[in-house]
C-alpha positions as CSV (number, residue, x, y, z in Angstrom):
1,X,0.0,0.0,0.0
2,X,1.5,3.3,-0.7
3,X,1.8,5.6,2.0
4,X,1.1,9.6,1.8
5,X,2.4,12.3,2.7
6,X,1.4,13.6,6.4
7,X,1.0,17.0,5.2
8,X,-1.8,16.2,2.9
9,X,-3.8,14.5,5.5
10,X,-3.2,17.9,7.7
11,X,-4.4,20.1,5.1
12,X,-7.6,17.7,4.6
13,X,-8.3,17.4,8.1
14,X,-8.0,21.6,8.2
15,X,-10.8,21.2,5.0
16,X,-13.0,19.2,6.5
17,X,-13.2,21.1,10.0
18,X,-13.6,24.4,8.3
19,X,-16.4,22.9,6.4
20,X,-17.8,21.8,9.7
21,X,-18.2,18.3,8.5
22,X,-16.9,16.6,12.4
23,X,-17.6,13.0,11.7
24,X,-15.2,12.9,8.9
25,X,-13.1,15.5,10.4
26,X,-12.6,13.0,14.0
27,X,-12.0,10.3,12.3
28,X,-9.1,11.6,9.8
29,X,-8.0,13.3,13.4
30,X,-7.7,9.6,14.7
31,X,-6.3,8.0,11.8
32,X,-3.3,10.5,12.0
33,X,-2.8,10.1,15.5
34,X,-2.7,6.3,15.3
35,X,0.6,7.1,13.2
36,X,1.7,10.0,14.9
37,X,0.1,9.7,18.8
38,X,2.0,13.2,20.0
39,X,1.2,15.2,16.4
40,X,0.6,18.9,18.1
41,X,-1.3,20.0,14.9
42,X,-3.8,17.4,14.6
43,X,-4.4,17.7,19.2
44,X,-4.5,22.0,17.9
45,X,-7.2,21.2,15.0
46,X,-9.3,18.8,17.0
47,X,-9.2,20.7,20.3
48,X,-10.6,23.9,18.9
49,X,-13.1,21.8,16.3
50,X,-14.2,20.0,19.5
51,X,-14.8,23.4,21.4
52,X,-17.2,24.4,17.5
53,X,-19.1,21.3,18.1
54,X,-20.3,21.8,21.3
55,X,-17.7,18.7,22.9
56,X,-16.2,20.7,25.4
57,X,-15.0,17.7,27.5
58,X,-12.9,16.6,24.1
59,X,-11.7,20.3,23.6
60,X,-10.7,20.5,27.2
61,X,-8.5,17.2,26.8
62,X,-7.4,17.9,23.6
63,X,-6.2,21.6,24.3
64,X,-4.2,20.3,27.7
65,X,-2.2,18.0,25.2
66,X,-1.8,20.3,23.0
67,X,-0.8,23.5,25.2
68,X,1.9,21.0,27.1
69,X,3.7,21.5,23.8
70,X,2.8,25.0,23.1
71,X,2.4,27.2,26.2
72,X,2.5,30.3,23.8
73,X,-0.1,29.9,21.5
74,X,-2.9,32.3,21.9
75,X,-5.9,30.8,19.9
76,X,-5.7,27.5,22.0
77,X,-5.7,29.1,25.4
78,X,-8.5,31.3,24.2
79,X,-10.2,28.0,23.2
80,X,-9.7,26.0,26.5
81,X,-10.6,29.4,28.5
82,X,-14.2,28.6,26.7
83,X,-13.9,24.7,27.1
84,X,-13.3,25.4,30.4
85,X,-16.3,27.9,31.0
86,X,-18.8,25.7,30.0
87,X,-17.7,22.7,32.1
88,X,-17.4,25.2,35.1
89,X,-13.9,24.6,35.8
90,X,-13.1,27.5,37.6
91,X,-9.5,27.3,38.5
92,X,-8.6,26.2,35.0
93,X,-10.4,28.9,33.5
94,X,-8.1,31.3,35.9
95,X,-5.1,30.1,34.2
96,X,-6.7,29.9,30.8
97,X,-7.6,33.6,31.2
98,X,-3.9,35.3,32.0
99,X,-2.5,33.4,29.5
100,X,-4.9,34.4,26.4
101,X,-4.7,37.9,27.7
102,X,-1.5,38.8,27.1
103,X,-0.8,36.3,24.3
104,X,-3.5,38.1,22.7
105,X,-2.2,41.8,24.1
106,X,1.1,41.2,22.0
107,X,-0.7,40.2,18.6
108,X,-2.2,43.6,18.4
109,X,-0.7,46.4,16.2
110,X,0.1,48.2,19.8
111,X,0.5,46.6,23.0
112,X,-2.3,48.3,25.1
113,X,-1.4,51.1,28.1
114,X,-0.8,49.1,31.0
115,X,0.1,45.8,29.6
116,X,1.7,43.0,31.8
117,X,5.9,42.5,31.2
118,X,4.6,39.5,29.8
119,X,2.9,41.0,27.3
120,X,5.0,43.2,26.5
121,X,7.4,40.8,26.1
122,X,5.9,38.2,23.7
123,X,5.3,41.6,21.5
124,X,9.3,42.2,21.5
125,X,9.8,38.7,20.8
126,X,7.5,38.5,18.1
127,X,9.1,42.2,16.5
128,X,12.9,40.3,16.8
129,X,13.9,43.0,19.5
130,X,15.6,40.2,21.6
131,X,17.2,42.5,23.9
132,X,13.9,44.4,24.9
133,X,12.0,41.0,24.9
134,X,14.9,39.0,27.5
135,X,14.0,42.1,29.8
136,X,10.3,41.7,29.9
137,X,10.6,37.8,29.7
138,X,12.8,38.1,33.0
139,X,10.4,40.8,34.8
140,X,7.4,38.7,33.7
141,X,9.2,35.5,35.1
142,X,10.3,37.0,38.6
143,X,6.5,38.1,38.7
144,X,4.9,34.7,37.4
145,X,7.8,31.7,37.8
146,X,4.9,29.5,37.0
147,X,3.9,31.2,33.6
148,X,5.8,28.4,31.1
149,X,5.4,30.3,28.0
150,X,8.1,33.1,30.3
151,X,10.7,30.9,30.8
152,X,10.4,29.8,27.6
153,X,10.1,33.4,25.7
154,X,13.6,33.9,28.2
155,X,14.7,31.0,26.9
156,X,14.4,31.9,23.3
157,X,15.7,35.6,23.7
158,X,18.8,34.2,25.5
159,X,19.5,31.8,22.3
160,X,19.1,34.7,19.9
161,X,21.4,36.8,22.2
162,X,24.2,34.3,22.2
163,X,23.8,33.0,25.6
164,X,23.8,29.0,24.4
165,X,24.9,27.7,28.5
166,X,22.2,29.6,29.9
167,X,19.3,28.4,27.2
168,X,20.4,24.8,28.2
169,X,19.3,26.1,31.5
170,X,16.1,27.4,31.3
171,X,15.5,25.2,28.7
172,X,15.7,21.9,31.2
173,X,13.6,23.9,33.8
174,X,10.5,23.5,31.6
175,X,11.4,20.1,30.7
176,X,10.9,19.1,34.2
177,X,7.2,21.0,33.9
178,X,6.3,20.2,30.4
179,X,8.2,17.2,29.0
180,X,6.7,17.6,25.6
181,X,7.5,21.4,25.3
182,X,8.2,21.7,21.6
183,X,9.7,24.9,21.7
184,X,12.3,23.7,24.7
185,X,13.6,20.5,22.5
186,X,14.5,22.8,19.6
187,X,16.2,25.1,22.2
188,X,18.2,22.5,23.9
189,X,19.0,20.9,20.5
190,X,19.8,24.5,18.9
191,X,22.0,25.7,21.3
192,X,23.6,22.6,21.5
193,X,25.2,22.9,18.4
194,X,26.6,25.7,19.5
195,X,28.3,24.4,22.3
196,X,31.8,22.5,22.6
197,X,30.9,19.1,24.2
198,X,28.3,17.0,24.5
199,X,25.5,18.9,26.6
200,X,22.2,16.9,25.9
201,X,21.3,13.4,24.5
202,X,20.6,14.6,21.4
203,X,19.1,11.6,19.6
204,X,16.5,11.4,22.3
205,X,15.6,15.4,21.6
206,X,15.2,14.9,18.3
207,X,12.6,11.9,18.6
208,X,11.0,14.2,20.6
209,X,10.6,16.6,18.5
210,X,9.9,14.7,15.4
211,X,7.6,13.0,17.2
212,X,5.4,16.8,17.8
213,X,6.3,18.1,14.6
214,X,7.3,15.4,11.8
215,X,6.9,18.2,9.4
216,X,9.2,20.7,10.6
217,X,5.9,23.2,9.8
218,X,4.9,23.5,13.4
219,X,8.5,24.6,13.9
220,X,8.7,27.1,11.6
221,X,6.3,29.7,13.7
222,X,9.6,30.2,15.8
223,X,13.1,29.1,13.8
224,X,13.8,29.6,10.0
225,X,13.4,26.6,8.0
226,X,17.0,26.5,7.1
227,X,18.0,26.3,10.7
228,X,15.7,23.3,11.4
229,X,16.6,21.4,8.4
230,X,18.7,19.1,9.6
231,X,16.1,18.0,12.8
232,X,13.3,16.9,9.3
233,X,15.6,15.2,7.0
234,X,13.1,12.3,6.8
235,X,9.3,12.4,4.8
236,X,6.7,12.4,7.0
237,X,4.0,10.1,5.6
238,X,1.5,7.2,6.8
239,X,-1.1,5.0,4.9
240,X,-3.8,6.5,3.6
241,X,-7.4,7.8,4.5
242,X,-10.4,5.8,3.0
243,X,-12.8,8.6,3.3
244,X,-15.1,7.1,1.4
245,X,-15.4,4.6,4.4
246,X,-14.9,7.2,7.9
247,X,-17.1,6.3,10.1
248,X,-19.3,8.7,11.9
């Protein structure tokens, strides 16, 4: 049987969620994750489809899997903030909450009067003003040294700054919180490289990572594709779909 490319299935499954068609949308979701059980995308996709079709419980789960690997991504917290709502889950609702806020703060053309360091500081981050944004990543973090997505926006502005000893650092720190943390793997493996020495198992890093991203695309919202290349030198692909026979 030929196998397929595990970026055509993604793009499908984005098709048929957009299109609100769930039943087929589901089952593609579980076909890839049969292949590819820790694929961020597909837990991203499903998690905020779920939330759409009225399955909080499965957006809730989903999301958590999915935000263990991406503490920084706005649209998901903003999803499991409503997930959360509607199942009355007060404390997780809390966290849900500070987290969208100022993910969502820094998207906006101009980061509002009175925004939190954090704030602040993903809006540096995403403007590549590295020396700004390792200033408000470290006030947010003495603040809030349980906000993940600080330590790693530290993280990240210490790598682009030249500090490779110090990412290996923080990087570890969130390891030992969330040991699926995308974002930390490339770090650790990144700075590695520019380290003399062995500093990190690096073969286990990279399973790691493959196994979130086998792609590389995921990866590409942070690091140019040129300097991840050599983490996806393999295709990505896994049988086929028979849509013709999903199941609802």
């Amino acid at each position: 049987m030929p196998f397929v490319p595990l970026a055509a299935l993604s793009q499908r499954l984005a098709q048929l969620l957009e299109a609100r068609d769930y039943d087929a949308g589901f089952a593609l979701g579980r076909h890839i994750l049969r292949h590819y059980p820790r694929h961020l995308l597909t837990y991203q996709q499903l998690g905020l489809a779920a939330l759409e079709a009225g399955r909080p419980e499965d957006s809730v789960d989903l999301l958590q899997r999915a935000l263990s690997a991406d503490p920084e991504n706005a649209a998901m917290w903003r999803g499991f903030h409503q997930a959360a709502q509607a199942l009355g889950l007060t404390r997780e609702m809390e966290i849900a909450q500070a987290y969208a806020r100022d993910l969502w703060a820094a998207r906006s053309a101009e980061v509002p009067a009175g925004a939190s360091f954090l704030a602040r500081a993903h809006a540096a981050a995403q403007a590549g003003d590295w020396p700004q944004a390792y200033q408000y990543f470290y006030q947010g973090y003495t603040q809030t040294p349980e906000r993940m997505d600080a330590a790693l926006g530290l993280a990240q502005a210490l790598y682009h700054l030249g500090h490779f000893q110090a990412v290996q650092t923080v990087a570890q720190f969130v390891l030992q919180e969330l040991p699926y943390s995308l974002k930390a793997h490339l770090l650790l493996l990144l700075s590695d490289a520019q380290l003399e020495g062995e500093w990190i198992h690096a073969r286990r890093h990279r399973r790691i990572v493959r196994g979130l991203d086998p792609t590389g695309d995921y990866s590409q919202r942070w690091f140019a594709p040129q300097t991840l290349a050599a983490f996806f030198d393999q295709p990505a692909t896994l049988p086929p779909w028979p849509e013709e026979t999903a199941e609802a």
